[in-house]
N, C-alpha and C positions, 0 to 999 in steps of 0.2 A: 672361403670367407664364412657360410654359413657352420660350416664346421670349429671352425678359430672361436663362432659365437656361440653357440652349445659350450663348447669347455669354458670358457669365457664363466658360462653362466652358473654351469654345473660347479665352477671353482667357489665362484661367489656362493651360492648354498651351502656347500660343504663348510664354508669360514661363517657361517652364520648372519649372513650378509643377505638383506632382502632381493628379493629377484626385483628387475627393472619395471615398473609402470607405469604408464603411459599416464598424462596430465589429463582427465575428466574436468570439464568447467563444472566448478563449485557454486549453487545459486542458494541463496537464502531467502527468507519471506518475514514479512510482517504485514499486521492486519491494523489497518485504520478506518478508524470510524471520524464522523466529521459532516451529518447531516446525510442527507440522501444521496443511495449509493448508486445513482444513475449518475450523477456528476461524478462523483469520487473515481469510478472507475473508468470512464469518460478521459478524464485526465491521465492520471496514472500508467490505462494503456498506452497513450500518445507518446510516451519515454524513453528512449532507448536506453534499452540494456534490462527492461523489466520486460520478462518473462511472456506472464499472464498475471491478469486483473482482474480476480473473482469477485461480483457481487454480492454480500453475505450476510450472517447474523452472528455476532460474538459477545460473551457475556451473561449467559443464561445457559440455558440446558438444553439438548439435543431434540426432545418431546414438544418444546416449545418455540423450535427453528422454524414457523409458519408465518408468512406476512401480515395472516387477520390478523395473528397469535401478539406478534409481536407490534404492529399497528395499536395495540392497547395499550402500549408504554408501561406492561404489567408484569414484565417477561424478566426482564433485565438486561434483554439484550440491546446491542447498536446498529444501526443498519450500517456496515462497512465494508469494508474493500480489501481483500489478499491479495497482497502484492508481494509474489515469485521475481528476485530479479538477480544479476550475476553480479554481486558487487565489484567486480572488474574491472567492469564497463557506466554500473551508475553507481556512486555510494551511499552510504545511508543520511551521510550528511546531504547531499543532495537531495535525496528525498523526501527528508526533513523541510529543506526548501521549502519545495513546491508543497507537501501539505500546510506548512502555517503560514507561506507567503501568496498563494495559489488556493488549492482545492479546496479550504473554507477559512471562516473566523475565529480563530481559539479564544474569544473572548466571547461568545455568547454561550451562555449556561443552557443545558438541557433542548434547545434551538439550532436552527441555521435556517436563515433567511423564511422562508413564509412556512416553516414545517417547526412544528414545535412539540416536545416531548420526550423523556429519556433517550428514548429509540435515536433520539437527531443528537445525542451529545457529542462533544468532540473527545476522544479516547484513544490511544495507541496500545493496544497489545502487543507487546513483545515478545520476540520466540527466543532470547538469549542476554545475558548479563551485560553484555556490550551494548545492546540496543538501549538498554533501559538507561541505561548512563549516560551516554549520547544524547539520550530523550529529555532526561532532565538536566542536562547541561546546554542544550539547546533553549530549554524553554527558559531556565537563569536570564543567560546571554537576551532571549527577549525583553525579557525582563528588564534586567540593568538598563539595556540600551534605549529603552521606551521605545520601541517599536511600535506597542500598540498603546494609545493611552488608558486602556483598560487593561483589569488584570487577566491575566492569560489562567483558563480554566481550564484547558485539558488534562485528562486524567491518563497516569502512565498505569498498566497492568498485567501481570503476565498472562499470555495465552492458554486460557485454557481450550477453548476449543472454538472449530470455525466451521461453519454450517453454511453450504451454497443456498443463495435463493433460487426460489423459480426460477426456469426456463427463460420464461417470458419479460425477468426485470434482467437478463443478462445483455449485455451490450444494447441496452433501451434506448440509448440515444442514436446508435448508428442505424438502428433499425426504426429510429421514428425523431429524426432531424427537425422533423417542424411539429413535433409537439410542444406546444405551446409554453409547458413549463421548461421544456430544453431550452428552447430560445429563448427566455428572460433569464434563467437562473444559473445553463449549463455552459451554453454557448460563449458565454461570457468569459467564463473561466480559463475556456481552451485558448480565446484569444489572448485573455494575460498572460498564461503560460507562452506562451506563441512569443509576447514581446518581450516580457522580462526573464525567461528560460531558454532562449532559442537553440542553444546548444545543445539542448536536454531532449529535444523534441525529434523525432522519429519520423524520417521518411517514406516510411510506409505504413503510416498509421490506417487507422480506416476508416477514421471521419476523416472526410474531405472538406467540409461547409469552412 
């Protein structure tokens, strides 16, 4: 048999025919901003089918990817969240979901909830033509349907580049559950997501609260 499969293959070559390869799962990413990226990514990670949930800075320059730096709301950048996932398994519409329905407010300007300033706006950078399209036919459809009775201010844009945060603001919530701003601002969200997403949410996430 292994021999039947060598000629097999060698036949396909010679005719110009690609050789056989084996299916690699294909994952894509997009970067959303939408207030402080201790929730954002808090959430996000909790997903099946998403990857990893980088806490980060997009929208400025690479020199000025620092927390003071961008804490000044001088940078240009957002504090937001890379989100690697396998659209397979979650799609982009779903993810969509849970950022305008879930992980913040696309109706407050340059804000979210007691953090105020460029740095907190709500923004989607997209890594692809698809995204972007999806993004603002998503936000239409809120639109039309008056979801929110305010106008939906998030900004779509494409990726230019994504800069990890500290160390220390990476997975902040699991590593400090009862800091005070988690419990009022973070924790909250995981349990919306929890009721109104439950089929989205990940059994082995790693907040447990």
């Amino acid at each position: 048999m292994r021999i039947i499969g060598s000629v097999l293959l060698a036949v396909s070559v010679c005719l110009g025919a690609s050789p056989p390869v084996s299916a690699a799962p294909q994952t894509q990413r997009v970067v959303l901003a939408g207030g402080c990226f201790w929730g954002m990514q808090l959430v996000f990670e909790s997903l099946r089918g998403v990857d990893r949930a980088v806490a980060g800075y997009a929208g400025g320059s690479a020199d000025t990817a620092h927390y003071e730096t961008v804490s000044t709301g001088a940078t240009g950048h957002a504090e937001s969240v890379e989100v690697t996932y396998d659209p397979a398994r979650i799609t982009f519409k779903q993810l969509l979901d849970v950022y305008f329905l879930v992980a913040h407010d696309p109706t407050e300007l340059n804000r979210q909830g007691p953090d105020e300033g460029t740095q907190y706006r709500s923004e989607i950078f997209y890594t692809s033509p698809e995204q972007r399209a999806d993004a603002l036919r998503y936000i239409a459809h809120l639109q039309t349907q008056g979801i929110y009775p305010s106008r939906i201010v998030t900004s779509v844009a494409p990726l230019r580049g994504f800069y990890p945060a500290e160390n220390y603001h990476q997975d902040f919530a699991v590593h400090n559950p009862q800091n005070p701003y988690i419990v009022i601002n973070d924790i909250p969200k995981l349990q919306k997501l929890r009721k109104e997403f439950p089929q989205l949410v990940r059994t082995d996430a790693a907040f447990k609260n």
